[in-house]
N, C-alpha and C positions, 0 to 999 in steps of 0.2 A: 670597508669596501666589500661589495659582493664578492663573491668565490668565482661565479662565471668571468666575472669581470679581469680576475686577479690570474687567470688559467689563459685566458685571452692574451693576455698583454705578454705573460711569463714564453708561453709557445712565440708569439712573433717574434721575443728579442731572442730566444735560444735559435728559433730561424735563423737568426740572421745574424749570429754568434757561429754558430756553427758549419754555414751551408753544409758541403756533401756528408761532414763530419771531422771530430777532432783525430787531424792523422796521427797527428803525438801521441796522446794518451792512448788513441786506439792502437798502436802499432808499438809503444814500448813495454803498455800496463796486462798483466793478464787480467782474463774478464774476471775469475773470482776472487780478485783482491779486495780486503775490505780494509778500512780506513777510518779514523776518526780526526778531527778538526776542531777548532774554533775560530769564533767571527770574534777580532775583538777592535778595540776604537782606539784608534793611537791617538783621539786628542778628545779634551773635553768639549760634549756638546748636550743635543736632544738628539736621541734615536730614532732612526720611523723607518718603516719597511721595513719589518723581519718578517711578517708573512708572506710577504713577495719573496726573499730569500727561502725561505721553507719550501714555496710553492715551486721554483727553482730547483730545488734538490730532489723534491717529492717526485715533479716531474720526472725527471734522469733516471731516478730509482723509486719508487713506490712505496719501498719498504724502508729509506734511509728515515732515522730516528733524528728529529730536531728539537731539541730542548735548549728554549729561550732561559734565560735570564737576565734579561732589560725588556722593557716593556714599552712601547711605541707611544712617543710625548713625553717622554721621563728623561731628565738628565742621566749623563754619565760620564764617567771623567775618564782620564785619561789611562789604556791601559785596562780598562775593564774587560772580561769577557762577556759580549750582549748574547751569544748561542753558542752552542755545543752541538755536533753534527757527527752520525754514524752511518754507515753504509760504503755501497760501492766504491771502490777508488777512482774508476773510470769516470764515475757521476758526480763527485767530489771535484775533484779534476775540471771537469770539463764545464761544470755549472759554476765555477769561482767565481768569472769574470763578472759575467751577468748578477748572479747575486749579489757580488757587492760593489757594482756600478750602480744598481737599484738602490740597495742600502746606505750608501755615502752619498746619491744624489738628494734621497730624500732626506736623509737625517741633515745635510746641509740645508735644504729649506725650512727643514721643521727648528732649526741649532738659531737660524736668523730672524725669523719671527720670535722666537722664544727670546733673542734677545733687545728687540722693538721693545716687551712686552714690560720686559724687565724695565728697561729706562723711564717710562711713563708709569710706576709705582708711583704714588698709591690712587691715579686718577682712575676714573673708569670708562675713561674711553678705550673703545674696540678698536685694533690693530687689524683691519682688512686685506684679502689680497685684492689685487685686479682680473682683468680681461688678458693679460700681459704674460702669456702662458705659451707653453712649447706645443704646437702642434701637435693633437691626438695625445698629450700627456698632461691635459688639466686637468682631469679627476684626480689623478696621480697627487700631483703638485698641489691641488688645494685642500686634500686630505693631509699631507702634509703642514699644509697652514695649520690644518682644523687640530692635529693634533699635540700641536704646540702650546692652543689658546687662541688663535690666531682667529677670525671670522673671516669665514668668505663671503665676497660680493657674485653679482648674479651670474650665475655657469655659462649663459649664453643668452642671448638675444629674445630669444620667446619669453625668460625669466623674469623680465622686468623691463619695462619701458624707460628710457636715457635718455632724453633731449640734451645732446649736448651743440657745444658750438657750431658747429656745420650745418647741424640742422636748423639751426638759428638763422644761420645765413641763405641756406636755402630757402626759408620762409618768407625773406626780405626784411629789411632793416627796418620798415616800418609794422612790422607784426605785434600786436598786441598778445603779448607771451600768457599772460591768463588767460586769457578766452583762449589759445593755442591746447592749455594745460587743459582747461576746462572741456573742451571738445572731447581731448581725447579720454579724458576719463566719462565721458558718456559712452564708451567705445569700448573699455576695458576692464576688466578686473586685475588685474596685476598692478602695483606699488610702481607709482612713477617717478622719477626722479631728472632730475633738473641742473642744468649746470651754469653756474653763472660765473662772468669775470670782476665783477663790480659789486660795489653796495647798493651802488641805484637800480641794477638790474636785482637785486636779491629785493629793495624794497618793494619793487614791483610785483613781484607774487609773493610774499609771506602771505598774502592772504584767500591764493590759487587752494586749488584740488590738489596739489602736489604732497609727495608723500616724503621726498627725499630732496634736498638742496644741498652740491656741490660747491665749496667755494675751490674754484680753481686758481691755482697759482697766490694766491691770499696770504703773505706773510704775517705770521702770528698779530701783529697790532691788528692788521685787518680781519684776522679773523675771528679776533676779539669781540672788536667792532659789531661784526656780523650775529656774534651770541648774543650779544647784548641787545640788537635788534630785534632778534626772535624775540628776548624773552620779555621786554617792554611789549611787544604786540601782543604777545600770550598766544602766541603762534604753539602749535603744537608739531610741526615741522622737525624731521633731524636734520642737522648741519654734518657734515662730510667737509675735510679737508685733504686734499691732495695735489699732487703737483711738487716735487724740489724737497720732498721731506724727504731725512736721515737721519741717521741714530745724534748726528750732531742738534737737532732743532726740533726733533720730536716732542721733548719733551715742555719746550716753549709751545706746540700746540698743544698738545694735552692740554696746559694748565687757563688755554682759554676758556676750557667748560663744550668745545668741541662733541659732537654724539661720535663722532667714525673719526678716520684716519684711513684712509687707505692706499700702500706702500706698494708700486711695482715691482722695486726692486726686491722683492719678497721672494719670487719669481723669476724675475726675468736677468737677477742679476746674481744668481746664487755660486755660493762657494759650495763644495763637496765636504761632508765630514770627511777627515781618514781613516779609512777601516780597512779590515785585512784580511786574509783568514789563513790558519796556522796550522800544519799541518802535526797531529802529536803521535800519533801511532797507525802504524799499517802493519797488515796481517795474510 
């Protein structure tokens, strides 16, 4: 992630961690106490944001020394130390919170893709995230994907054209979905993708301008089905499955020969790693 980006996001949430200021720490710690700490992981997972946490510290104190030892996308297990933290007590203190609400939110989305990833060994379909993100904290969250293994799907709206159902139905039922498909890619350069609920509507464009087809809500037989369709046409199309997947049946799609996968609840239903941070010596 950029640095701008990363200085951005760290100021808003100490805003709004802080308002007027920490009366505690301000009012019990003197200002030149100094302090050392560590961040460690009370349970095994994948790490992510520790430069958010650094950036964190940095802020508060400028001169506070952070020395990582786990690396963002890398397992760790239980009880590890991921950093080492020196400076201010006051900035110690008072940056805990945020640093490692940043650090357990992410490392829990990076801990559950990581573990998608795992259950669909030794296939190679791509574990995706969605659109299905926290307001103003998608960059956040699908770097997290990304540093798991994880693929992201399109950041936003301008990224990539979706026909998905609605707009199926806004077109009326009687709409001829390739020529729909075909129009628009006289229109655009960006990778289209398609959504369909059936195999009669998938047969209908396997042989569209389309870049990308959806099987929504398709249980594994059917989405078999659907591969197996592409590849007798010798469509060059990727197939996408989504809709009702879980670590329980993921791996029954994978082994349809599926191109993608991709899981909301990557995102939108994420657990927290637990992490902490330790306080060992003050001065």
């Amino acid at each position: 992630m950029k640095p701008d980006y990363l200085r951005t996001i760290v100021q808003l949430a100490l805003a709004e961690d802080l308002g007027a200021g920490d009366i505690t720490t301000d009012n019990l710690v003197p200002s030149g106490t100094k302090s050392k700490a560590r961040l460690v992981a009370r349970e095994a997972g994948i790490i992510c944001g520790l430069d958010l946490a650094r950036e964190v510290f940095r802020t508060l104190d400028p001169k506070v020394i952070f020395r990582k030892s786990a690396a963002d996308g890398r397992p760790v297990r239980r009880g590890q130390i991921v950093a080492e933290i020196s400076g201010r007590t006051r900035a110690l203190l008072t940056g805990e919170r945020v640093a490692v609400n940043l650090l357990s939110f992410l490392s829990g989305i990076a801990t559950r893709t990581g573990i998608f990833i795992e259950k669909i060994r030794p296939y190679k379909t791509a574990i995706m995230d969605t659109r299905k993100t926290t307001p103003l904290l998608r960059r956040l969250e699908r770097y997290a994907v990304r540093s798991a293994g994880g693929v992201n799907h399109r950041f936003n709206l301008n990224d990539m054209a979706m026909i998905k159902d609605n707009h199926r139905v806004s077109f009326g039922v009687a709409c001829n979905m390739k020529q729909v498909i075909d129009n628009l890619r006289k229109k655009i350069r960006s990778k289209i993708e398609v959504e369909v609920d059936t195999l009669a509507q998938l047969k209908g464009i396997l042989d569209s301008r389309a870049d990308i087809i959806l099987l929504d809500n398709m249980p594994p037989r059917q989405v078999a089905r659907a591969v197996a369709m592409r590849n007798q046409a010798k469509s060059r199309v990727l197939l996408e499955a989504s809709g009702g997947i879980t670590l329980g049946n993921v791996k029954s799609y994978a082994a349809t020969g599926v191109d993608r996968i991709s899981v909301g609840a990557l995102t939108h239903s994420r657990k927290a790693l637990d992490v902490s941070m330790e306080f060992i010596l003050t001065s």
